[in-house]
C-alpha positions in Angstrom: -37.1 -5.3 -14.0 -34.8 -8.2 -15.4 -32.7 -7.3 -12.0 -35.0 -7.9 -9.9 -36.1 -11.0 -11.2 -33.1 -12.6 -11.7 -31.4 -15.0 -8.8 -28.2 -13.7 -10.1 -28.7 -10.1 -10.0 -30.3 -10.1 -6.8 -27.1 -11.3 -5.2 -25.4 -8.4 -6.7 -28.2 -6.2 -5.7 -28.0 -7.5 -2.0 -24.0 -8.1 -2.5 -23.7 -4.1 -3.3 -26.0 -2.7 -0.8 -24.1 -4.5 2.4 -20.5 -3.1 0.9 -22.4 0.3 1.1 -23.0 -0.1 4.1 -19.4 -0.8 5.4 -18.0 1.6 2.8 -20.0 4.2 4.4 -18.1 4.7 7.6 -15.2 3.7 6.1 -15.2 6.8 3.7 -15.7 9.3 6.2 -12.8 7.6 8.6 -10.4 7.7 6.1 -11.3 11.2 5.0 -11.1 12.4 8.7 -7.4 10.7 9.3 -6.6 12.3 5.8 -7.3 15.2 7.7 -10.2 16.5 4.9 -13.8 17.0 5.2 -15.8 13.7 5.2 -17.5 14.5 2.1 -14.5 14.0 0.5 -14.2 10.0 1.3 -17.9 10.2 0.1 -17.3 11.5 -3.4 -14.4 9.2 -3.9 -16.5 6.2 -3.0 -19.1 7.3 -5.2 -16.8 7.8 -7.9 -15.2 4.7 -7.4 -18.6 2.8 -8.5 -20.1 5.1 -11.0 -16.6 5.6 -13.0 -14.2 2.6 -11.7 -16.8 0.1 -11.6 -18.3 0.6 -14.8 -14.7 0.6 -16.5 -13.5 -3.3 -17.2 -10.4 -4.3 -15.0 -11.0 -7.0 -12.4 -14.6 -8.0 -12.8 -15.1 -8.0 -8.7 -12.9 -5.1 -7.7 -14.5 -2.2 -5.3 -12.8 0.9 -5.6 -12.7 3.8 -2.7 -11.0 5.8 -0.4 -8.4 3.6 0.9 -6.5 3.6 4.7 -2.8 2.8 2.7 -3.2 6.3 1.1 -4.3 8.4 4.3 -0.3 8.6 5.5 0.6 10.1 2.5 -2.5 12.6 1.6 -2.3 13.9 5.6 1.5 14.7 4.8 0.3 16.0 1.2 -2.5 18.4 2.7 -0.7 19.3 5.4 2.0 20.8 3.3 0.1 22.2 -0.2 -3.9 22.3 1.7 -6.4 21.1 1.3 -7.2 23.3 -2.0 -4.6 21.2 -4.1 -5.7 18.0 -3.1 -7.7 18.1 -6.2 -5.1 19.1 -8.7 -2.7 16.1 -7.0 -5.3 13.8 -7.5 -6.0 14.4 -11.1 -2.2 14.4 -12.0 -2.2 11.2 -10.2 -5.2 10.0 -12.4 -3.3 10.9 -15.3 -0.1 9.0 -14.7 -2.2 5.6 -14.0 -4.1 6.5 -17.5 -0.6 6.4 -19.0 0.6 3.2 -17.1 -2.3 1.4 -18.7 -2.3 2.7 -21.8 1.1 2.2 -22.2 0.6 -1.5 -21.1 2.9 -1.3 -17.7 0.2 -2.4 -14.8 2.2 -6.3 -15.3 5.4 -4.4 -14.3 4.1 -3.8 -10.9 4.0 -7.6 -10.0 7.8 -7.0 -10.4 8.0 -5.1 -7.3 9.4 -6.7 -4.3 6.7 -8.3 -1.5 9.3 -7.3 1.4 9.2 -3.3 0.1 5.6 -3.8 -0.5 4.5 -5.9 3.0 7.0 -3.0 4.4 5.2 -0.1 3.1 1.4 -1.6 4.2 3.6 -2.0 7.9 4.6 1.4 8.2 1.0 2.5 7.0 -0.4 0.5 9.3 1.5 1.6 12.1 1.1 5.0 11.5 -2.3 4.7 10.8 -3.1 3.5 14.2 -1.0 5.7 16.0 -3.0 8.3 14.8 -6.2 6.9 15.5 -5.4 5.7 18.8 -6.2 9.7 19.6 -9.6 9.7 17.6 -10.3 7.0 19.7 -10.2 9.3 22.4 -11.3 12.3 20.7 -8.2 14.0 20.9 -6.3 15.5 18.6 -3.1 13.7 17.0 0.2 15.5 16.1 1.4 15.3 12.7 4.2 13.0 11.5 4.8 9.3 12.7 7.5 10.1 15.0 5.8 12.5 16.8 2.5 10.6 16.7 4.1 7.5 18.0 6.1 9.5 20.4 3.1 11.0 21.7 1.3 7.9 23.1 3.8 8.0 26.0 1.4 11.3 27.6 -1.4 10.7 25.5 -3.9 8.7 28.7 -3.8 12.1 30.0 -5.6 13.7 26.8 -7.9 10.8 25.8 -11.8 11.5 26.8 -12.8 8.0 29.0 -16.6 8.1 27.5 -15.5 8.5 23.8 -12.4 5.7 24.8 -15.3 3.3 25.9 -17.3 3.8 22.9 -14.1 3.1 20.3 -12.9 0.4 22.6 -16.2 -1.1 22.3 -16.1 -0.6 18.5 -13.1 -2.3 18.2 -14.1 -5.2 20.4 -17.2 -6.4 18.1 -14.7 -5.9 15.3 -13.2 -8.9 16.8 -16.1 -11.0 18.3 -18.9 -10.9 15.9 -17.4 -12.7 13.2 -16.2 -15.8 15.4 -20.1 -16.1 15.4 -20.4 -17.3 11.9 -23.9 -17.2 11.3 -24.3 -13.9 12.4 -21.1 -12.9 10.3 -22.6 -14.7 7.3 -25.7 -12.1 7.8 -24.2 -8.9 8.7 -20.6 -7.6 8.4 -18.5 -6.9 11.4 -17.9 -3.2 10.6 -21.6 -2.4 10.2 -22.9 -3.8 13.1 -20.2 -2.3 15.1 -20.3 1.1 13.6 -24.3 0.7 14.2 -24.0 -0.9 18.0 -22.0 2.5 18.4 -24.1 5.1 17.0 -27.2 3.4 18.9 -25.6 3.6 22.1 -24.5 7.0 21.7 -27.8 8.6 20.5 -29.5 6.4 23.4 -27.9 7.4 26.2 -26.9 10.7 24.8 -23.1 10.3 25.3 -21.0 13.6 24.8 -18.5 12.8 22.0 -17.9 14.2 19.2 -20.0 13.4 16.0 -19.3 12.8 12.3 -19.8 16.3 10.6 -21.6 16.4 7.1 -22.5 19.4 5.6 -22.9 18.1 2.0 -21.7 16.6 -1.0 -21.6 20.1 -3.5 -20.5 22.0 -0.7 -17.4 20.1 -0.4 -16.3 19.5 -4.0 -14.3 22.3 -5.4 -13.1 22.3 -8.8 -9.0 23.2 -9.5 -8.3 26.7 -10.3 -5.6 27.7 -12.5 -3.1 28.7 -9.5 -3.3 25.1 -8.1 -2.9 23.5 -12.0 0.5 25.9 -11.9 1.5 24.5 -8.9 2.4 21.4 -10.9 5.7 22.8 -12.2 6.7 22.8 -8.2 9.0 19.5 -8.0 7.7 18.6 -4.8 4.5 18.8 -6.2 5.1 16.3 -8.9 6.5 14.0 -6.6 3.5 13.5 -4.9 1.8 13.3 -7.8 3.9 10.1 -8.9 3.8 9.0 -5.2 0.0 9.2 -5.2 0.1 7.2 -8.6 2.7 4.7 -8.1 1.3 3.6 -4.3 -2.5 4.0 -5.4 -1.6 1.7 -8.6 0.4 -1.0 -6.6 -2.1 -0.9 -3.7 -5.3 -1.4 -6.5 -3.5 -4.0 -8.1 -1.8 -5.9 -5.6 -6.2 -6.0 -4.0 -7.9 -6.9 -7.5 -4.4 -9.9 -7.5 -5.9 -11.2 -3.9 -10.0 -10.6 -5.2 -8.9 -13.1 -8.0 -8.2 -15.4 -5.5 -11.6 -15.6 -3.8 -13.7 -16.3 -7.1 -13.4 -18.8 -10.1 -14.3 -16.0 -12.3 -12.3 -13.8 -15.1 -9.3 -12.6 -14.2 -7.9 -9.5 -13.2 -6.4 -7.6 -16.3 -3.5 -5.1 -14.9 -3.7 -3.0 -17.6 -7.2 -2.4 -18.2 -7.5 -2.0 -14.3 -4.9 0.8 -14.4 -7.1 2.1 -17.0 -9.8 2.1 -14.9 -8.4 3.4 -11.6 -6.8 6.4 -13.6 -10.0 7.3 -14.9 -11.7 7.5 -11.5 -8.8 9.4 -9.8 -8.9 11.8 -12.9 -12.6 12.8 -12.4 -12.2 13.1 -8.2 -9.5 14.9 -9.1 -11.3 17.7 -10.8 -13.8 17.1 -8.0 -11.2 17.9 -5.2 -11.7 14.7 -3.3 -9.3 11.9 -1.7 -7.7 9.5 -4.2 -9.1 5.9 -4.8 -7.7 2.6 -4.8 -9.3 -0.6 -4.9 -9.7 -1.9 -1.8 -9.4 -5.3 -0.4 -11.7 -4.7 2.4 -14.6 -3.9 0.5 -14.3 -5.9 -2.7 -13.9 -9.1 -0.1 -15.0 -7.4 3.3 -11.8 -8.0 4.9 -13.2 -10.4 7.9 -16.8 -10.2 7.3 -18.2 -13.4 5.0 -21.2 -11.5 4.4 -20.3 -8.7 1.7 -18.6 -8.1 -2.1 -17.5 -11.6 -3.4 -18.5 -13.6 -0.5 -21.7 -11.6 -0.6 -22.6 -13.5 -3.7 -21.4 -10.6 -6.1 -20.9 -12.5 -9.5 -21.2 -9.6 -12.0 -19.7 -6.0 -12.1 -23.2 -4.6 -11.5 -22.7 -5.0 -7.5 -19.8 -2.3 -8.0 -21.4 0.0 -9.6 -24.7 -0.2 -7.7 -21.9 0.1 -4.4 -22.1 3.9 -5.7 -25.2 4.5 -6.5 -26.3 3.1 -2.7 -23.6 5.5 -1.6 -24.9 8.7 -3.7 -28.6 7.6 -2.3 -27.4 7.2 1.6 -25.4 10.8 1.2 -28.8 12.8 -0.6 -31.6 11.3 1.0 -30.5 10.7 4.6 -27.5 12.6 5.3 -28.2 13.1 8.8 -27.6 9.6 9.7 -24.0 10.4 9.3 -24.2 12.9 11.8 -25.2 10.3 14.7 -22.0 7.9 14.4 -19.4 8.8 16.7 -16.0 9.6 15.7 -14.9 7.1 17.6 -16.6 4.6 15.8 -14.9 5.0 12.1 -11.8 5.8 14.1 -11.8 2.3 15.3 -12.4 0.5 12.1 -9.3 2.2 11.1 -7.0 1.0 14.1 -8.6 -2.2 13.3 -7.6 -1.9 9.2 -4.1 -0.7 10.4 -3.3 -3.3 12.4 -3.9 -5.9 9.4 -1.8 -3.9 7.2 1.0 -4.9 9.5 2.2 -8.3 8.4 3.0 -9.7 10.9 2.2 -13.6 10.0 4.4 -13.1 6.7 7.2 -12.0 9.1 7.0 -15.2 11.1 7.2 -17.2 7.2 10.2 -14.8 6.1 12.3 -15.4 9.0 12.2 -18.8 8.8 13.5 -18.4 5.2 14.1 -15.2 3.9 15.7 -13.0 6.9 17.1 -10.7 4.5 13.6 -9.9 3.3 12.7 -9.1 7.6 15.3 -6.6 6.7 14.1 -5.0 4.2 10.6 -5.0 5.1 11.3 -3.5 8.5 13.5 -0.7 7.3 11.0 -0.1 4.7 8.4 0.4 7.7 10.6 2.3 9.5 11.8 4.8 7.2 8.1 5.6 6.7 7.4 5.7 10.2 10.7 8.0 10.4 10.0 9.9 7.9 7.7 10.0 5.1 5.8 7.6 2.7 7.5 8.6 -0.4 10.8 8.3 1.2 10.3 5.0 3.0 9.4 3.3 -0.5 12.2 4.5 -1.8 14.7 3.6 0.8 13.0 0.2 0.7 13.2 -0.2 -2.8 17.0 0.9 -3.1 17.9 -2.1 -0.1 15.9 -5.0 -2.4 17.9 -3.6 -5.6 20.8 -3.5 -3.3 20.3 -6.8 -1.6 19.8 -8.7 -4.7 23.1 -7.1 -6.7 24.7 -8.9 -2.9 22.6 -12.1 -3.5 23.4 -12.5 -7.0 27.2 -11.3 -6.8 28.6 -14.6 -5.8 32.6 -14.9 -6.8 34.8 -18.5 -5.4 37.9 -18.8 -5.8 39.8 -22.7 -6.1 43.3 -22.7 -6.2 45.2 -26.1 -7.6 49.0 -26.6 -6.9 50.9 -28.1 -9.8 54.1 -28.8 -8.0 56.8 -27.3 -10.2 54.4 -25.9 -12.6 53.2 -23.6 -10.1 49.4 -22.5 -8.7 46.5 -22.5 -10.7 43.4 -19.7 -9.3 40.5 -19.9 -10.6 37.7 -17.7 -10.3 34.5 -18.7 -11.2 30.7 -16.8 -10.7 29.9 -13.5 -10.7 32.6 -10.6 -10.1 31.2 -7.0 -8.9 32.4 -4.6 -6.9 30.4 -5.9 -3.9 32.5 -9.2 -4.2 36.1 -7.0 -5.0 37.4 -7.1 -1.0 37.0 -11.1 -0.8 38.2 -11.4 -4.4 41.1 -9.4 -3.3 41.8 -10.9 0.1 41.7 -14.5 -1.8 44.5 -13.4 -4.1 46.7 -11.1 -2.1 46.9 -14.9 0.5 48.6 -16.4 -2.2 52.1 -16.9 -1.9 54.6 -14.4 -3.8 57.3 -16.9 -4.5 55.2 -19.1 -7.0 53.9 -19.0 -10.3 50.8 -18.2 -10.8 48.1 -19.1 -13.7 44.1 -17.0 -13.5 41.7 -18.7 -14.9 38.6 -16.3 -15.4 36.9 -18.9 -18.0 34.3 -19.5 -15.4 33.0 -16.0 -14.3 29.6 -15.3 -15.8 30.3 -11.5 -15.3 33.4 -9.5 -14.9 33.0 -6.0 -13.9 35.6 -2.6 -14.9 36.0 -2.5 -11.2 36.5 -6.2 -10.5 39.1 -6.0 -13.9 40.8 -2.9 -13.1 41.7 -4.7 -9.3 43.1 -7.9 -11.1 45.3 -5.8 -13.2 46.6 -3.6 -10.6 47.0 -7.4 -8.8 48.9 -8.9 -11.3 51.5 -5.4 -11.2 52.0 -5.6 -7.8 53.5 -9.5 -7.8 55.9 -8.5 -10.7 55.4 -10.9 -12.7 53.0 -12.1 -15.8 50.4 -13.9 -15.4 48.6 -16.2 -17.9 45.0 -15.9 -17.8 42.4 -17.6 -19.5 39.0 -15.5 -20.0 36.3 -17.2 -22.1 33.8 -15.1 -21.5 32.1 -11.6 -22.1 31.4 -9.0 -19.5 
């Protein structure tokens, strides 16, 4: 075959098999935090080639199970089950067709960094609180609060052998690729999911194992009771939740993908397009919900796979799920020799890069009110919820620009005899209205006053209504000069 003989498709060939590989424990840890069967992750990252990759979008992009979506499908399962999983997910596909079709995937580039850094924070950190217990092979309590809570007894409940075997996991996370050869050859993940599982069926450690039963005996098609349960509002808020978060997350990854290649770039659109699709068919297949994901379209920290793998062509993405669908038929049972420890460590290690913390450091310098609002973001969702932290850290950036861009000065001229002339020049809101107000009431009542508005760029019914009921309160007339339109 032309693949085989071709320089170029051999790099996609080799490209696609070594983001299999990391994909592969990397679908059943997110599955397992998401508190589902692994089989689950498994269809989703088979999906995510077969359907995603062969739909156009960003020419690179590797779409899966992602770690920023395992907060809010826990909280989603753990409320509705596991049986309307599906019927979330293929709403959720739906909504991203629409986006895409109706030509709104540029709009997301609109969205604040601090809300967004602060939502991939509060993921992260309630990602690895959670897996700090899988480290362990004990069992984490639901909700942030109560997870991060927890670690205060949790040494007690942690099993030393299966600690040893994630701490170990976590440590060649961290050491291979500093040797760069070795990285260049063989990503991080895989060798330390692979040092783990060796050690463990070696020596015959007693921890717990990954559990695969198989692929058709996990997927479950929506019945008509769980399609009804979409007229339930909390239902459809999830639904947008899972859309809005999986299309920012996919997007915002096939944005930093474009950065690592000189290739075509990303359209939003057509990648919405593409991302819907795939969530639409896991949907009907019950399994988790797919982004794409930064870690295996660029391998996160290992040189070796996706783009710096040599992938030059969308065939590595697509053959990403076909290596996947072979791995899961033909040898299931390796599966069932990693430890749980294992994929539970790649996912404290993905959740502590989610937390941004060298952005923080640039912000401050700069942008402190950004700091704010990405750490209230973060901390409403560790709080509370995802949906809720997004949209308590989207209503502070509205809320912080309407202050940032609400500036209102007042200059005051004495005249002598003919009495003070105030002008007020920028933008008059209601956020402005108590120094506006303080400004005038200082002036003295025994002189004549002249208000010049002529240099406000916006005068608001509140800000107008105060100057009026100013104006009464002196007694007197005032001339004012207003040259513009609010």
């Amino acid at each position: 075959m032309r693949v085989l003989r071709d320089g170029l498709c051999k790099a996609d060939l080799f490209a696609s098999l070594v983001v299999s590989l990391v994909a592969l424990p990397l679908c059943v840890g997110v599955a397992m935090a998401s508190g589902v069967p692994a089989e689950l992750g498994l269809v989703t990252g088979i999906v995510g080639g077969l359907v995603a990759g062969l739909l156009p979008g960003s020419s690179l992009r590797v779409s899966g199970p992602a770690a920023g979506l395992t907060v809010l499908v826990y909280e989603a399962v753990h409320r509705y089950g596991v049986g309307a999983l599906g019927v979330l997910v293929l709403g959720a596909g739906l909504v991203q067709l629409g986006l895409g079709v109706l030509r709104l995937g540029r709009w997301f580039r609109a969205v604040s960094v601090a809300v967004v850094q602060g939502m991939f924070a509060g993921i992260g950190l309630v990602l690895v609180a959670g897996q700090v217990y899988a480290l362990g092979d004990a069992t984490a309590p639901g909700g942030g609060l109560a997870k991060l809570s927890g670690l205060v007894s949790l040494p007690a409940l942690l099993d030393p052998v299966a600690l040893s075997v994630g701490g170990a996991t976590v440590a060649v996370l961290l050491l291979w690729p500093r040797w760069e050869r070795g990285a260049r050859l063989v990503p991080a993940p895989l060798v330390a999911v692979g040092v783990a599982a060796a050690v463990t069926g070696v020596f015959g450690l007693d921890v717990r194992r990954v559990e695969v039963r198989g692929l058709l005996a996990a997927v479950r098609l929506p019945e008509a009771a769980d399609v009804g349960r979409l007229t339930e509002v909390g239902v459809l808020g999830t639904v947008v939740a899972f859309a809005l978060i999986a299309s920012a997350e996919s997007l915002f990854s096939a944005a930093a993908v474009d950065r690592l290649h000189d290739g075509r770039r990303t359209d939003y659109d057509r990648e919405l397009i593409a991302q819907g699709a795939g969530n639409a068919v896991c949907g009907v297949l019950g399994a988790l919900p797919m982004t794409a994901v930064i870690v295996r379209s660029a391998t996160g920290g290992a040189p070796s796979g996706g783009v710096q793998a040599g992938a030059r062509a969308k065939a590595s993405r697509v053959l990403h799920g076909v290596w996947l669908l072979l791995f899961t038929v033909v040898v299931p049972g390796v599966l069932g020799v990693i430890p749980v420890a294992a994929p539970a460590a790649l996912l404290v290690h993905a959740g502590c890069r989610l937390v941004p913390v060298r952005e923080v450091r640039v912000l401050w310098r700069g942008h402190r009110g950004e700091v704010v609002v990405l750490v209230v973001t973060a901390t409403a969702i560790v709080v509370g919820n995802l949906f809720e932290g997004v949209l308590v850290g989207l209503a502070l950036a509205v809320a912080k620009i309407a202050w940032d861009t609400s500036h209102v000065h007042v200059e005051t001229e004495d005249r002598g005899e003919a009495g003070l002339v105030v002008r007020v020049l920028g933008h008059a809101t209601f956020l402005r209205l108590p120094k506006l107000l303080d400004a005038l009431e200082a002036l003295p009542r025994d002189r004549e006053v002249r208000l010049e508005l002529g240099g406000l760029r916006h005068l608001d019914h509140a800000c107008a209504a105060a100057l009026e009921g100013w104006a009464a309160g002196r007694g007197q007339a005032l001339r004012a000069t207003n040259s513009f339109t609010s």
